[in-house]
N, C-alpha and C positions, 0 to 999 in steps of 0.2 A: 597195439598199445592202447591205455586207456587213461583220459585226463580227467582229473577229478577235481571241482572246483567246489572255491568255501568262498560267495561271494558279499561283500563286506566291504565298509568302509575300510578297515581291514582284512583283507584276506590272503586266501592263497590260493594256486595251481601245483599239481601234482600230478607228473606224468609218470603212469605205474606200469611196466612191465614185467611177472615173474620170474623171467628169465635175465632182465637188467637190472643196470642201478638206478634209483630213482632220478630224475630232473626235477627240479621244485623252480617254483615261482611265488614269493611273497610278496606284497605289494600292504603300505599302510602310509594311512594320510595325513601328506607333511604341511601343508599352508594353502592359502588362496591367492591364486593371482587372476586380478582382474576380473573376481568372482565364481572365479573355476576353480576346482578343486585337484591340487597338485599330488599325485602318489607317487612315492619312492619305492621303486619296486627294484625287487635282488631277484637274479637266478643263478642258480649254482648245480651245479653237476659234478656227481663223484664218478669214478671207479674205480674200484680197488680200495676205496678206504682214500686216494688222494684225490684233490679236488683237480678236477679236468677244465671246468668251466666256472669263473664268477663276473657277474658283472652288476653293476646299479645306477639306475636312469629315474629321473623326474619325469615322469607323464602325465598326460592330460586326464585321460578319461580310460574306460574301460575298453574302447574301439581300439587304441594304440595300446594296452597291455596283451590285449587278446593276437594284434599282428606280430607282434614280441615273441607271444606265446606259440603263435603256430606256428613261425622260426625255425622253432625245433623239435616240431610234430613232422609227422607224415603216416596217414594209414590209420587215425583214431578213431574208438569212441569216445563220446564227452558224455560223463555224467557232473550233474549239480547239482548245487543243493538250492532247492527253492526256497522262496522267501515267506517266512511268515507275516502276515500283517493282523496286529495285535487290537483291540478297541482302544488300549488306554494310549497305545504312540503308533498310530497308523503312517504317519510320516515316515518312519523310521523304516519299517515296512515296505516302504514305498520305494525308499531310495535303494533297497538292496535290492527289488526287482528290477529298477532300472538298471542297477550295475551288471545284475546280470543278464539283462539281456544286450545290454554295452557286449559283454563279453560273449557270450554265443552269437551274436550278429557279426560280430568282427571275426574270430576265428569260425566262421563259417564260409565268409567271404572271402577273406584271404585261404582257404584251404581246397574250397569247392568242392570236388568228387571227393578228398584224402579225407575227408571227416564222414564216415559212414552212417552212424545214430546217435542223436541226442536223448539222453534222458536224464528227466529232473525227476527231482525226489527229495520230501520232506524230510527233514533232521529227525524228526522222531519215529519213521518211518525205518529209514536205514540204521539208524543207531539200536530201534527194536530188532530187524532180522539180520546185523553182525553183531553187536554186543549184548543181547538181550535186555537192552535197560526199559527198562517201562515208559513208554511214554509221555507222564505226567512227571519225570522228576524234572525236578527246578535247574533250571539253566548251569548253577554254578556246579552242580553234582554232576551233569553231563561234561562239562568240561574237565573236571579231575578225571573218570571213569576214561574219556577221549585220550588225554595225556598217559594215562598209565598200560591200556589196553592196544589199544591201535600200534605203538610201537613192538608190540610183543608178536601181532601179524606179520608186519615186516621189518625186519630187524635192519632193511637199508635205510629205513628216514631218519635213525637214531643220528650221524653226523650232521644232518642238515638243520637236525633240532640243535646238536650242540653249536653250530656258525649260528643261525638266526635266535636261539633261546628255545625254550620248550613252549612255541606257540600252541592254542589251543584249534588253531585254525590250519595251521601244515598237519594237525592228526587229520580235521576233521574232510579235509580237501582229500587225504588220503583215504579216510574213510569212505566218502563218496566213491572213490575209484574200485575199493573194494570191492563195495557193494555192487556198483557198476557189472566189474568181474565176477562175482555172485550171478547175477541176475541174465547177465551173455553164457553162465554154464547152463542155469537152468531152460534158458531158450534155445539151447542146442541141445540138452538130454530130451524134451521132450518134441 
């Protein structure tokens, strides 16, 4: 199995098997308490078209999304998507590498031996060798291309888009896992 993350103040987990149905993990942030940043985070599991699994908790941080998360792993790879940091809002930047690394430090720990290899990988990196988009298109054209494409790879995330909305982040969490899956064919053909 392969978990692919889209990490974010809003983001998501996406556990992708070919042979199964997706499990999703959304998570987007609801208020502050006590200066810490509270996420509401949803998982839900299909099969068959009927929902198997739903649930949604207030969390603290990205270490208790991730123990959430490996719940209902065993035996993964993790791919994510890394964080860019830009000159004009490097803060912004900053906070999504912390979160993910919140989240590959906690499902790493909680998993131990079950989580085999990490791999990260930029947005425009895997969006170039799955969807062929160019590298330089502007943030909001990747997002429409994510939405309309990436569902048509796998036709199980289309219900979990329809329960949480058409996030641009469940594609892209998926996408990660894709490419993930891409990138373990090519290391075992050759």
């Amino acid at each position: 199995m392969i978990l692919g993350i889209d990490p974010a103040r809003d983001g998501a987990a996406v556990l992708y098997d070919p042979e199964m149905d997706i499990v999703d993990c959304v998570w987007s942030w609801k208020y502050r308490n006590r200066k810490k940043p509270i996420y509401e985070t949803k998982f839900t599991k299909f099969v068959k078209d009927k929902i198997l699994f739903r649930a949604s908790w207030d969390l603290r941080d990205g270490g208790i999304i991730a123990n959430k998360i490996a719940q209902e792993c065993n035996d993964i790879y993790l791919g994510i998507e890394d964080a860019y940091v830009s000159r004009q809002n490097p803060r912004s930047g900053l906070r999504v590498a912390r979160f993910g690394g919140e989240l590959v430090g906690g499902i790493s720990a909680n998993m131990r031996h079950d989580l085999k290899e990490v791999f990260w990988v930029t947005a425009s990196d895997w969006r170039y060798q799955l969807l062929k988009v160019n590298p330089f298109t502007k943030r909001e054209q990747c997002k429409k291309i994510s939405l309309t494409y990436i569902p048509e790879l796998s036709q199980t995330i289309k219900p979990h888009l329809e329960i949480h909305g058409y996030l641009d982040h469940v594609t892209d969490a998926l996408g990660v896992a894709l490419w993930t899956n891409n990138k373990l064919n090519s290391l075992e053909n050759s």
